[in-house]
C-alpha positions in Angstrom: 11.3 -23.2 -45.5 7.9 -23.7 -43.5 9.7 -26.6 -41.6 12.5 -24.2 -40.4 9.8 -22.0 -39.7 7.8 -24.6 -37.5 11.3 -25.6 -36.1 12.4 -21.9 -34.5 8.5 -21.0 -33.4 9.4 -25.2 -31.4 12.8 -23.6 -29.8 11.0 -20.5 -29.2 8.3 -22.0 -27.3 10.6 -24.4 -25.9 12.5 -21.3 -24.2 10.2 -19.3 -23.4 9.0 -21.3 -21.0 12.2 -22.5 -19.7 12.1 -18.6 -19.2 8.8 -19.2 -17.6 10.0 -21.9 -14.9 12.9 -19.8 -14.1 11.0 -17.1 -12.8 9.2 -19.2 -10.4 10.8 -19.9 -7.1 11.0 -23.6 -5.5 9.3 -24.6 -2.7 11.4 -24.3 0.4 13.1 -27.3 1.8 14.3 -27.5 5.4 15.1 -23.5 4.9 13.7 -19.9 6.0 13.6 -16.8 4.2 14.8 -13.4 5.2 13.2 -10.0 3.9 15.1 -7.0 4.3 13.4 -3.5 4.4 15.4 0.2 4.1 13.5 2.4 6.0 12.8 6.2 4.3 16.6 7.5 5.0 16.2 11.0 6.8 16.6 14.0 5.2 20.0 15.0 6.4 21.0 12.5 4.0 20.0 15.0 0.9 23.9 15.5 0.2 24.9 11.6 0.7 24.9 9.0 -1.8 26.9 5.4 -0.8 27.2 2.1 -3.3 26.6 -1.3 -1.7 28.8 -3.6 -2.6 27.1 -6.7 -0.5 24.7 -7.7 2.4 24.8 -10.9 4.8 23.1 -12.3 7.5 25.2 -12.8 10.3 25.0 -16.4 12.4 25.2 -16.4 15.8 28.6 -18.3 15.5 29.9 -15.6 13.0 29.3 -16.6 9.7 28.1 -14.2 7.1 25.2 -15.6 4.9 24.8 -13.5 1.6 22.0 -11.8 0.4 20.6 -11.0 -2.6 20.1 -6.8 -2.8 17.3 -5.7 -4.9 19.5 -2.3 -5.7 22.5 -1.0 -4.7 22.5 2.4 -5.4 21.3 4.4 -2.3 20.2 8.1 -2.1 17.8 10.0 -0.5 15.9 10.5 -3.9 15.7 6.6 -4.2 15.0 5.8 -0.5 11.7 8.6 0.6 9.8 5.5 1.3 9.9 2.4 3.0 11.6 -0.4 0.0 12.3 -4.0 -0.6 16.2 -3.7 0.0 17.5 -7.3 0.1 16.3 -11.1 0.7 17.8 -14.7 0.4 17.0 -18.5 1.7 18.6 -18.9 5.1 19.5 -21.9 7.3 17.3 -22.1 10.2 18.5 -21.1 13.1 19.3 -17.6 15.5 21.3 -14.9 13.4 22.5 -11.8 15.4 23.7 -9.5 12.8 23.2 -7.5 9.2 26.6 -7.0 7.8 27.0 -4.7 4.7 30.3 -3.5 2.5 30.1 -0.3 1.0 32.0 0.0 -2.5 31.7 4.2 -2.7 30.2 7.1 -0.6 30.0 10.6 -1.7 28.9 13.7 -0.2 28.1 16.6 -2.6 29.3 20.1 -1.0 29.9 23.6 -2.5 32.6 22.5 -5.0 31.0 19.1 -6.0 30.9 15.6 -5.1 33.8 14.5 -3.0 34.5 10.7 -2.2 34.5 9.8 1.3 36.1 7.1 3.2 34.4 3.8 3.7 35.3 0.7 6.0 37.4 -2.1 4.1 35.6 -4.9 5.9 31.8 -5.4 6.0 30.1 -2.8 9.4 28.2 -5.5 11.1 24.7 -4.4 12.4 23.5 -5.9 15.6 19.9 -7.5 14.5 18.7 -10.1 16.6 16.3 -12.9 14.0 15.3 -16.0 13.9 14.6 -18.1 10.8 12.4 -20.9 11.1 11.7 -24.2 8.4 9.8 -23.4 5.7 8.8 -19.5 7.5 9.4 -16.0 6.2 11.1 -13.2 8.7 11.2 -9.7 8.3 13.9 -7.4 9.4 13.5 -3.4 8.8 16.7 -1.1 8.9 16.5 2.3 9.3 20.6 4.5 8.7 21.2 6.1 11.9 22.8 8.8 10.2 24.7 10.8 13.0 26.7 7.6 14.0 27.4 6.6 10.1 28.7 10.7 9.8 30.7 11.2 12.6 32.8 13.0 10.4 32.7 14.8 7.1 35.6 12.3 5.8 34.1 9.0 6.9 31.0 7.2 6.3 30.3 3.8 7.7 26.4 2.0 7.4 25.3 1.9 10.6 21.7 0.7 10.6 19.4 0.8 13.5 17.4 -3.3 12.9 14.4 -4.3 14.3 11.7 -7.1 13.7 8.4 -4.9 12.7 5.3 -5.6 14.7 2.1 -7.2 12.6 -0.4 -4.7 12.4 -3.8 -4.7 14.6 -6.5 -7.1 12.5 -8.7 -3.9 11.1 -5.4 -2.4 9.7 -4.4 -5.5 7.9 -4.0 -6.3 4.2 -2.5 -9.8 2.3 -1.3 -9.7 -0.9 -0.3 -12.8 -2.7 3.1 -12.8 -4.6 2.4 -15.7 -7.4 5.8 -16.5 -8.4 7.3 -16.0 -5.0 5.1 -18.5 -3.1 4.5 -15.4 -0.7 1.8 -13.0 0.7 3.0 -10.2 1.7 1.1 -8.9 4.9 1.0 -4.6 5.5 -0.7 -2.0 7.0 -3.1 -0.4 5.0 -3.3 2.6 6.6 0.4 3.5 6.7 1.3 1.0 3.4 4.4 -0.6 5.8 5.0 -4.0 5.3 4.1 -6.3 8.5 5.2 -10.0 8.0 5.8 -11.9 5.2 3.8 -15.5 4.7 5.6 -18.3 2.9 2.5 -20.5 0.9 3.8 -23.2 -1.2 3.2 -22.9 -5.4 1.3 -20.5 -7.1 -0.8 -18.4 -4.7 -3.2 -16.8 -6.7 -6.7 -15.7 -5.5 -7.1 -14.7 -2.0 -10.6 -14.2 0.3 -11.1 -12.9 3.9 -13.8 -14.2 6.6 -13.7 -11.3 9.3 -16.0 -12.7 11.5 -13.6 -16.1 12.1 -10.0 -14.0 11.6 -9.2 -16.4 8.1 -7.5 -16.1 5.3 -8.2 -18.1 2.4 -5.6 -18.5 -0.4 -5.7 -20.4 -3.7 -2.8 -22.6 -4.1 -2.8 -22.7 -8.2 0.8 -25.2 -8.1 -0.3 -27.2 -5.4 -4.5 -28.2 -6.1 -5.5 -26.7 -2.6 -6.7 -24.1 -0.7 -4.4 -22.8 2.0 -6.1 -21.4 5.4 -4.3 -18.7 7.4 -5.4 -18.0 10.7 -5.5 -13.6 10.7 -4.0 -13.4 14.4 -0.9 -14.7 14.2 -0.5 -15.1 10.2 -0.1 -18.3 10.4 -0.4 -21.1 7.9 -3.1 -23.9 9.8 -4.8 -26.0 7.3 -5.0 -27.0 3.3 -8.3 -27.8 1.8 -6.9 -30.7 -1.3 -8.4 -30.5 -4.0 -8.0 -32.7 -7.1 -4.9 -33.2 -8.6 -4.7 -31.0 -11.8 -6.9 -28.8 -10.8 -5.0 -25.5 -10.1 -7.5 -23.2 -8.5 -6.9 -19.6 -10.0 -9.4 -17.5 -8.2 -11.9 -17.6 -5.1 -15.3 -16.2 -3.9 -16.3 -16.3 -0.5 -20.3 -16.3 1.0 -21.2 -13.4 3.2 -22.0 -15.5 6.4 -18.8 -17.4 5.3 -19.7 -21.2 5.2 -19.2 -21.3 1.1 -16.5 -20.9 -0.9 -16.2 -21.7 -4.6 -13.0 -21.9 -6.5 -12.9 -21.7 -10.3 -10.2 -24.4 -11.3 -8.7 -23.4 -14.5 -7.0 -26.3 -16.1 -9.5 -29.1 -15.4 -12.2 -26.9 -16.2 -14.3 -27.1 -13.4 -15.4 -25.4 -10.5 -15.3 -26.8 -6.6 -18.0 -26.0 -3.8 -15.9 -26.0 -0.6 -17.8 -26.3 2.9 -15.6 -23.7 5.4 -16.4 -25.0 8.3 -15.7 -28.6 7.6 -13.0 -27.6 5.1 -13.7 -29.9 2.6 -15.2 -30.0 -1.5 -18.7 -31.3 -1.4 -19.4 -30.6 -4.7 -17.5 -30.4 -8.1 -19.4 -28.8 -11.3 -18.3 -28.6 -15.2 -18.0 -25.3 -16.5 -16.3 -23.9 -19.2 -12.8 -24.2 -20.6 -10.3 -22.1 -18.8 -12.2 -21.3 -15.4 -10.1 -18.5 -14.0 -12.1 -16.1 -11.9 -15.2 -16.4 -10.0 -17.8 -14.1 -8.8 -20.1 -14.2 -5.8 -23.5 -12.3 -6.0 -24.4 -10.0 -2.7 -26.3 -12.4 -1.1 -24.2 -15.4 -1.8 -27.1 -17.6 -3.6 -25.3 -17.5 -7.0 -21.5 -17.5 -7.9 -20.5 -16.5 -11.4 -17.7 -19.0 -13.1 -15.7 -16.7 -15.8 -14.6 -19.2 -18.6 -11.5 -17.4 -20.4 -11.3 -20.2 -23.3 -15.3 -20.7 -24.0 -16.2 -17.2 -24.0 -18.8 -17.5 -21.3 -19.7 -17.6 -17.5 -21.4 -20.4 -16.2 -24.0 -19.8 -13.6 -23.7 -21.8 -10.2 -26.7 -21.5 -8.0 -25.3 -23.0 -4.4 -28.2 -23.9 -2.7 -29.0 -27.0 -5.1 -25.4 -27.1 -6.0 -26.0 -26.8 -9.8 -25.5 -25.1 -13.2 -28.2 -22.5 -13.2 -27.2 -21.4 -16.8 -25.0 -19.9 -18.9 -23.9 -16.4 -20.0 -22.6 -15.7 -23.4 -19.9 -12.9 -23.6 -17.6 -11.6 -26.1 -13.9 -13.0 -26.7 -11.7 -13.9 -23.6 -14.0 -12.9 -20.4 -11.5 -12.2 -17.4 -13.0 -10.7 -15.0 -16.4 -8.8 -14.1 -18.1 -6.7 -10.6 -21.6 -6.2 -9.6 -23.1 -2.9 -9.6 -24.2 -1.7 -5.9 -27.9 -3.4 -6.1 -26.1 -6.7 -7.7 -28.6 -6.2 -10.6 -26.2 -5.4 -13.3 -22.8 -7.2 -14.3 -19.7 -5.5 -15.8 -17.4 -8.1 -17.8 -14.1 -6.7 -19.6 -12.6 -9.7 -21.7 -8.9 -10.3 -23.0 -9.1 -9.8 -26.5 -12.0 -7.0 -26.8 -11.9 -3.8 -25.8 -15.5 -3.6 -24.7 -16.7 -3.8 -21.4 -20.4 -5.9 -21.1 -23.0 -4.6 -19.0 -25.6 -7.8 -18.3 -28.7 -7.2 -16.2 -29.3 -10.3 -14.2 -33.4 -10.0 -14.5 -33.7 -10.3 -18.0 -29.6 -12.3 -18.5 -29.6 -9.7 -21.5 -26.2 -7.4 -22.8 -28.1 -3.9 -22.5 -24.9 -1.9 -23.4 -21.3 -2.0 -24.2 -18.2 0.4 -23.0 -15.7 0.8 -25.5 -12.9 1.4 -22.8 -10.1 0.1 -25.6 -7.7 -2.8 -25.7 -5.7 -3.6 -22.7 -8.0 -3.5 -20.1 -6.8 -5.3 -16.7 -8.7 -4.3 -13.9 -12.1 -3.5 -13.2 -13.3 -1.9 -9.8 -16.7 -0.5 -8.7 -17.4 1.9 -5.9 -20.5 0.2 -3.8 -21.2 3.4 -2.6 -21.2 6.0 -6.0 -21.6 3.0 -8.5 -18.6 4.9 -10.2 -16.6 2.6 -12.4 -12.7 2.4 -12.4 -11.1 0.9 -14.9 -7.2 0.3 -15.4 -5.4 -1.3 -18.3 -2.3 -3.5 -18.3 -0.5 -0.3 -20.4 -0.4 1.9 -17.6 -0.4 6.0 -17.4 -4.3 6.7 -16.2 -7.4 4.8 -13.9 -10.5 5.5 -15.7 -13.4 6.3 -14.1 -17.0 6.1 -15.8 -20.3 7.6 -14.7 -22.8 4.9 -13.5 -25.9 6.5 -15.4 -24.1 7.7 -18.9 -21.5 5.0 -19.4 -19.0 7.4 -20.2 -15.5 8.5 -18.9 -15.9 11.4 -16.9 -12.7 11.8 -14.8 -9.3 9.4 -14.2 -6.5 8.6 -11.6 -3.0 8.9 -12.5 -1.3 5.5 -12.6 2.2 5.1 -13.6 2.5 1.4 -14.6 0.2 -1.3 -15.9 -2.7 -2.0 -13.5 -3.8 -5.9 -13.0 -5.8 -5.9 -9.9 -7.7 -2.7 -7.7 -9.5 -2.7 -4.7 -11.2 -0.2 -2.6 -10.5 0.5 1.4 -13.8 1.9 2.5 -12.0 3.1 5.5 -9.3 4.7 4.2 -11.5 5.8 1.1 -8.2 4.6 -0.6 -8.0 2.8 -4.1 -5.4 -0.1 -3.9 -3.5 -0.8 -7.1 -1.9 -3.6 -8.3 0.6 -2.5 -10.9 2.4 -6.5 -11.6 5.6 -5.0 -13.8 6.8 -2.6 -11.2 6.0 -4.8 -8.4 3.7 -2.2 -6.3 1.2 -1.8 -4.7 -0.2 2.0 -4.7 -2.9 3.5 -2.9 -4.6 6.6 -4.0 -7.3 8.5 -2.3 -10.2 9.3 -4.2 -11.2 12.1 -3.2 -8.2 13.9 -3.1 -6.8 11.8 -5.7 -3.1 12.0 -4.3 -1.0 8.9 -3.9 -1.0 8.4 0.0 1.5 5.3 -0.5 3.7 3.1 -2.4 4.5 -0.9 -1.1 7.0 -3.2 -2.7 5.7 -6.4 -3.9 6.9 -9.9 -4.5 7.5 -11.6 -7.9 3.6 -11.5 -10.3 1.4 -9.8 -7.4 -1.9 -11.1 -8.1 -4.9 -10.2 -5.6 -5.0 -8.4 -2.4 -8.0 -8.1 0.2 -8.0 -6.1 3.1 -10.2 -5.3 6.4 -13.0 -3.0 5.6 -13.5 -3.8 1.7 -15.2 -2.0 0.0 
């Protein structure tokens, strides 16, 4: 009996992460990627509902490519914001059109839902693209809705298409999609997407350096760090590390010549020079290195160890251990209060949150903020602390002096990462499961947008962090 026992755990294991694999999109090979956007249909559309039935990419010699739709089903009450409609790997080359088949279209009127007429062949949209080797494009479509109701009988989906414009610098975000191999690249302001930024495997942790318009991207499937250049989104370098390494998680310097990256399967942690884009040193930490921390005035960087329990101490001007933290079980993740003299540390398997003054390297107190916590944020101007958990439903937020919960955001979905624009005063908010990316103002604590994501969102930074 135990043998059968060990035996199905084997084939469980075995396909689960078959499972696992699956999710995880290949590398791509002497191909592009297309990423199709529905623009908010208008509200003359409140009556309409219409079934798709299938999307292609048109060629320039004709030929329709097909797409992949992300939903079918099209409505006013599904489509008030800008969504994720469609995607698929493409041939390089010029394409001139977006053709779509409707299966149904029904307009509701004073005695019901009648069924309207719809073309037999796919209504080809004129949409002028290029896809380019191993790049992503971006096509938006927006339902011109007189010319698809000329009538109250017919409906036909004609869709205005454009190529959106990347946002200006200071508007910018990047999110990194881990199981896509994407970032997806938006204005924060308006939460539109911009461009989309094919990586490689397993982009995880992400860092900006506004003063030299870079992006730095953690490359977990690939032992490098990738470099993007901010003006034209643009892949431009790779910083190799060593093989095995798969980097999980980055922290940048404030004048931007440092960057350590916490590598979580050979248990170390890499000190990279920026300017010469290369590892000049390599320390031992502890067992499953998945997140680093970098203190406010970049002298120390903080090495979370998942699998030891602890946080090794890395002081970068002698390139060093400095010590070693002890923390409860799991450590994932952990901010600074706004003088940088205290550190908050929530952990995978407790449901208290350690607060460590860095004077004394002491615990003074614990939150008991319950199991499932996720996400961990800290306002650097109120000292409030936000906490979100990976079951969803509220954002906690806990006064600085008492330690205790005093107000929350609404969050509908599990949170795994948050952010704060401290020009926008928004929060940003990972929710992974749904695939969205939410900002919420906190003062007026109303959702001020909603962003589709790519497969496992993982880290986002933006201009003007707060």
């Amino acid at each position: 009996m135990l043998i059968r026992l060990i035996l199905f755990a084997a084939i469980c294991l075995v396909c689960g992460c078959m499972q696992t694999r699956q999710t995880v999109k290949p590398s791509l090979v002497s191909e592009g990627e297309l990423f199709l956007y529905i623009e908010p249909l208008p509200q003359d559309t409140a009556r309409l509902q219409f079934t798709i039935e299938s999307v292609s990419a048109v060629r320039e010699d004709g030929m329709e490519v097909p797409l992949k739709p992300k939903f079918v089903e099209l409505s006013l009450a599904e489509v008030q914001r800008q969504r994720l409609f469609a995607g698929g790997i493409l041939q390089p080359g010029r394409y001139k059109g977006i053709a779509i088949k409707l299966k149904n279209a029904l307009l509701t009127g004073e005695e019901g839902k009648g069924r309207l007429l719809v073309p037999e062949q796919s209504y080809e949209n004129s949409a002028l693209f290029s896809v380019a080797d191993g790049k992503a494009t971006v096509v938006t479509m927006g339902l011109n809705y007189r010319k698809a109701m000329a009538d109250e009988i017919t409906f036909s989906p004609v869709f205005t298409a454009t190529v959106p414009p990347a946002p200006l610098p200071e508007l910018t975000g990047y999110m990194t999609n881990h199981a896509d191999n994407t970032i997806t690249v938006f204005d924060k302001r308006s939460a539109r997407i911009g461009a989309m930024i094919e990586t490689g495997k397993g982009p995880s942790g992400i860092v900006l350096d506004q003063v030299r318009m870079l992006v730095y991207v953690a490359m977990t499937g690939e032992d490098t760090v990738g470099v993007i250049d901010v003006r034209d989104n643009s892949f431009i370098d790779r910083i190799r590390l060593t093989p095995g390494d798969a980097p999980r998680f980055l922290a940048i310097t404030p004048d931007a010549k440092l960057a350590v990256s916490a590598n979580s399967r050979s248990n170390t942690a890499s000190i990279i020079d920026l300017q010469s884009r290369v590892e000049v040193a390599r320390l031992p930490v502890g067992i499953g290195a998945e997140f680093v921390l970098m203190d406010r005035g970049g002298k120390r960087a903080y090495v979370f160890n998942r699998l030891s329990n602890s946080i090794t101490v890395i002081d970068l001007a002698t390139r060093i251990v400095a010590g070693t933290l002890q923390t409860e079980s799991g450590p994932l993740y952990g901010q600074f209060s706004r003088k940088g003299d205290r550190l908050f540390v929530y952990h995978e398997m407790s449901p208290n949150i350690l607060v460590i003054t860095l004077d004394g390297q002491a615990m003074t107190r614990r939150i008991n903020a319950a199991t499932g916590i996720r996400a961990l944020k800290i306002n650097a101007t109120t000292d409030q602390i936000y906490v979100g958990n990976s079951f969803g439903g509220v954002i906690d937020i806990y006064d600085p002096f008492t330690l205790m919960a005093v107000d929350f955001l609404n969050a509908d979905g599990g949170v795994g990462y948050m952010t704060i624009d401290g020009d926008e005063n928004n929060l940003l908010v990972i929710h992974p499961r749904n695939r969205l990316l939410r900002f919420v103002n906190l003062i007026g604590k109303k959702e001020r947008g909603l962003l589709d994501t790519g497969a496992e969102p993982y880290d986002v930074v933006i201009f003007g962090e707060r």
